[in-house]
C-alpha positions as CSV (number, residue, x, y, z in Angstrom):
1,X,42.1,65.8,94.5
2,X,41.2,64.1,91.9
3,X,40.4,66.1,88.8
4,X,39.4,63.5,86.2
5,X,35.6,64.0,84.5
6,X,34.1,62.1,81.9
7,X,35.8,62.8,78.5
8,X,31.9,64.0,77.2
9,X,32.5,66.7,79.8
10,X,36.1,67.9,79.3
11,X,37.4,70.3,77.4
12,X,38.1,70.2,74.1
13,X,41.8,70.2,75.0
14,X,41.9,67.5,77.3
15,X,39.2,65.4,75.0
16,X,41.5,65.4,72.3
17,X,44.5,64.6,74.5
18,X,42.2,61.1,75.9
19,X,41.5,60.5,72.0
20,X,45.5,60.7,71.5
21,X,46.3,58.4,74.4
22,X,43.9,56.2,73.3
23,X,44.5,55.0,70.1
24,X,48.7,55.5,70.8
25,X,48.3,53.1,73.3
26,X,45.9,51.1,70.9
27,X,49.0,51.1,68.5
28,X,51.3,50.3,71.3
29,X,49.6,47.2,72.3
30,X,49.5,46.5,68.5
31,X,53.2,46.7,68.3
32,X,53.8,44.8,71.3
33,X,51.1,41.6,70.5
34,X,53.5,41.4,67.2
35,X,56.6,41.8,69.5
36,X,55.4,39.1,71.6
37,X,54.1,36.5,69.3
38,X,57.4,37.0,66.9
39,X,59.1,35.9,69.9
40,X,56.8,33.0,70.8
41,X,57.4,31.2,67.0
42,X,60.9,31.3,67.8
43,X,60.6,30.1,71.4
44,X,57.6,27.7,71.9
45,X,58.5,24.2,70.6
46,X,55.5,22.9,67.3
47,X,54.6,20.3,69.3
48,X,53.6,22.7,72.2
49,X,51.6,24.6,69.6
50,X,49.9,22.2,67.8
51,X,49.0,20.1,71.5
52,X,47.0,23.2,71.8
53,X,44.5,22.9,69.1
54,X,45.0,19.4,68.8
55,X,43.6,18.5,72.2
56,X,39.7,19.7,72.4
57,X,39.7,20.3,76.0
58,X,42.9,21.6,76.2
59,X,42.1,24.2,73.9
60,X,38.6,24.9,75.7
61,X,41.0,24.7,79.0
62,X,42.9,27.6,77.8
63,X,40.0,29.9,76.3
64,X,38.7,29.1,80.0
65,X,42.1,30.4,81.4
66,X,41.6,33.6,79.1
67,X,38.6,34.3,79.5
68,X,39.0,34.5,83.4
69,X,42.5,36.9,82.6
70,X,40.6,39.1,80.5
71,X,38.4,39.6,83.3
72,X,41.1,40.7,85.7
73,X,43.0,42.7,82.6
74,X,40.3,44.8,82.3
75,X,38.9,45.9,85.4
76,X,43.1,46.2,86.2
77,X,43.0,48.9,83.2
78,X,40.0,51.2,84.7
79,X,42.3,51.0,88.1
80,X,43.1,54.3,89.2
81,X,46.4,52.9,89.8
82,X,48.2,54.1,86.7
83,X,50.4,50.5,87.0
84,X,47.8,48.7,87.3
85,X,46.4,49.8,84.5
86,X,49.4,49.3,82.5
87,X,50.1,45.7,84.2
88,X,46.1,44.9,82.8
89,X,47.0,46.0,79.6
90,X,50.7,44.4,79.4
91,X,48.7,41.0,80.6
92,X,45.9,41.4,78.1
93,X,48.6,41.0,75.2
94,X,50.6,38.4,76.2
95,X,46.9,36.5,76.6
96,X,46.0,37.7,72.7
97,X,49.3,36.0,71.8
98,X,49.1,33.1,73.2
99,X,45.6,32.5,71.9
100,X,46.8,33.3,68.1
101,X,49.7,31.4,68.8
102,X,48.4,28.0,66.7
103,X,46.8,30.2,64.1
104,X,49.7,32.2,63.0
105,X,51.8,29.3,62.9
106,X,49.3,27.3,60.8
107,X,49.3,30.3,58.6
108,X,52.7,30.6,58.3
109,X,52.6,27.0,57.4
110,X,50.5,28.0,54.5
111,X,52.7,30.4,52.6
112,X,55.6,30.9,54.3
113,X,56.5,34.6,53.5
114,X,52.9,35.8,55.8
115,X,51.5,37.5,53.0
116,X,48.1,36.1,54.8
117,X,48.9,37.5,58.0
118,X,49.9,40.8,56.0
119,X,46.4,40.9,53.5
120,X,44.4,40.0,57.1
121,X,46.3,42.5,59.3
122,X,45.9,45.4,55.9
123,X,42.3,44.6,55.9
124,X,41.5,45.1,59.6
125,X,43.4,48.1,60.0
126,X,41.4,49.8,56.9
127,X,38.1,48.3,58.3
128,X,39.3,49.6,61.2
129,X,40.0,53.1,60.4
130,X,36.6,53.0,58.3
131,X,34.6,52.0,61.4
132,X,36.2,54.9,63.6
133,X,35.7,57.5,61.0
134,X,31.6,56.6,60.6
135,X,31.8,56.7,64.5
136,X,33.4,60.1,65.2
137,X,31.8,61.7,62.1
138,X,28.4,60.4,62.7
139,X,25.9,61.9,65.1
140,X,23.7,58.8,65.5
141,X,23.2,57.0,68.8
142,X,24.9,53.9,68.0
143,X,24.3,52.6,71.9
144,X,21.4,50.1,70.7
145,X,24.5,47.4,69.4
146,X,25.0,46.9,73.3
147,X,22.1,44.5,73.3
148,X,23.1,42.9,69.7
149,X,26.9,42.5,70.7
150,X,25.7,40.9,74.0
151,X,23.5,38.4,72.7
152,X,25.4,38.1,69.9
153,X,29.0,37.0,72.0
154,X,26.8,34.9,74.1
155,X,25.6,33.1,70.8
156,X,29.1,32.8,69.9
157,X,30.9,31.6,72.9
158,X,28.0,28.8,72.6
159,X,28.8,27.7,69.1
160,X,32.5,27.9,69.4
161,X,32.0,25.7,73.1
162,X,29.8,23.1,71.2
163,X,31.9,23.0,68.1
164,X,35.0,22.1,70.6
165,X,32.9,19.6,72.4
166,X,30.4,17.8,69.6
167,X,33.4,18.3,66.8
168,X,31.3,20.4,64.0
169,X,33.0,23.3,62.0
170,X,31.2,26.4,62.4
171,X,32.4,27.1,58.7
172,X,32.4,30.1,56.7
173,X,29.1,32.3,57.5
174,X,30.3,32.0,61.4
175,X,33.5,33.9,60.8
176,X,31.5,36.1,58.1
177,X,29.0,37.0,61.4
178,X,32.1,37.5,63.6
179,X,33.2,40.0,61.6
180,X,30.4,41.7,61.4
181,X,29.8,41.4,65.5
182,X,33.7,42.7,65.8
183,X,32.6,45.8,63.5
184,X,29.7,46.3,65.4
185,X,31.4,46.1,68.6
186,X,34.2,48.9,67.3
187,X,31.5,50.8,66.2
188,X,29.6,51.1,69.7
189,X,33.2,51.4,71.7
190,X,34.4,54.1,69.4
191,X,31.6,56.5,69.8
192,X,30.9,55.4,73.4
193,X,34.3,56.9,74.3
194,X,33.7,59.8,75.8
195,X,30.4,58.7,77.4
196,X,31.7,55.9,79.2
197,X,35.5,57.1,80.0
198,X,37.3,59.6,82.2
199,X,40.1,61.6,81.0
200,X,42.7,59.7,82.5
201,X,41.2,56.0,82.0
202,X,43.1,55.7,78.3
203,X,44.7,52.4,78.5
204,X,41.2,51.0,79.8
205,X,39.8,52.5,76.6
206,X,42.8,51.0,74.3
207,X,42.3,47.4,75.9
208,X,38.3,47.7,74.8
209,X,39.4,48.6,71.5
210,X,42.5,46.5,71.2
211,X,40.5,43.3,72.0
212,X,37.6,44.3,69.1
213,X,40.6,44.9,66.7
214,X,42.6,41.2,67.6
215,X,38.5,39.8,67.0
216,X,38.0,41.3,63.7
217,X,41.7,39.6,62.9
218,X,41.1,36.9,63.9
219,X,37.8,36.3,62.0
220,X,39.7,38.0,58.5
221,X,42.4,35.7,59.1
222,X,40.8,32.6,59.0
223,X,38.5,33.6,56.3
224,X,42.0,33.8,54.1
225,X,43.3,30.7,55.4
226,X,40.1,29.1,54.5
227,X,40.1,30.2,50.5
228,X,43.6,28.2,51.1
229,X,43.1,25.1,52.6
């Protein structure tokens, strides 16, 4: 029999035990992205890396690819197959550090200790923990960003599509708005948590968080790599 409810009507034992899961498997996949891509630098050849940002429709080739696997990752992760869920998380990783493959390696061109990667991954975590704090303290509705992170994504996968094709820059304000659109998007999945989840659907709830965090730093990281360049 399944006895699984929807966090909002659990106890307050086993709500706080989903809220544990959560955000360890949040820090899990955290751990393992940097596990993964530390082992990628050492492994994947510069030539490899830079053909993929080098190429435009290679690299719109692969954000294709992902896109598709992020799909599948996450309707594996609200499986009630508990390996399945763990294979769509485990596959959702890899995917992040592939995609940040070029960038990190770019970054670690630019100062070669990472002390971008470390100011970029210190400022998402605090933004981060700020975001989640506003969302479990406050008792506002925050389920009107839906519509603005919808529109808003679609906007972006538009700009970042055209700026591959035509060749532009989307510059400075786009990654400033990215940010913003990754807070946003934190900020509705964080108090939508125990609305939208079951008790045992954690890892589906860390891979909807995990991918808003790898947005936001993405977005802070290349704002630091731009004040560089």
């Amino acid at each position: 029999m399944n006895t699984n409810v929807l966090v909002s009507q659990s106890t307050d034992l086993q709500r706080g035990d989903f809220y544990r899961k959560t955000y360890m498997h949040v820090a899990l996949a955290i751990l393992a992205f940097i596990g993964v891509e530390t082992i990628l630098l050492n492994v994947v050849p510069a030539e490899v890396i830079l053909m993929m940002i080098g190429q435009k429709y290679s690299w719109l080739l692969i954000l294709g690819v992902f896109w598709l696997a992020s799909f599948l990752a996450t309707k594996w992760t609200l499986s009630q197959s508990k390996a399945t869920q763990y294979m769509g998380l485990a596959v959702y990783v890899l995917l992040e550090a592939a995609i940040f493959l070029p960038m990190i390696y770019i970054a670690l061109l630019q100062d070669g200790a990472g002390n971008i990667i470390f100011q970029a991954a210190t400022l998402t975590i605090a933004m981060f923990a700020g975001i989640s704090a506003v969302a479990f303290t406050s008792k506002k509705d925050f389920s009107f960003l839906r519509n603005i992170i919808t529109i808003g994504g679609f906007i972006a996968i538009g700009l970042i599509v055209g700026g591959m094709i035509f060749g532009f820059n989307l510059g400075l304000w786009f990654s400033v708005g990215m940010v913003i659109l990754a807070s946003a998007s934190i900020l509705y999945q964080t108090s939508k948590l125990k609305d939208k989840y079951e008790t045992d659907q954690y890892v589906g709830a860390a891979l909807q968080l995990f991918s808003s965090i790898m947005l936001l730093f993405w977005y802070i990281l290349r704002i630091l790599m731009s004040r560089r360049s």
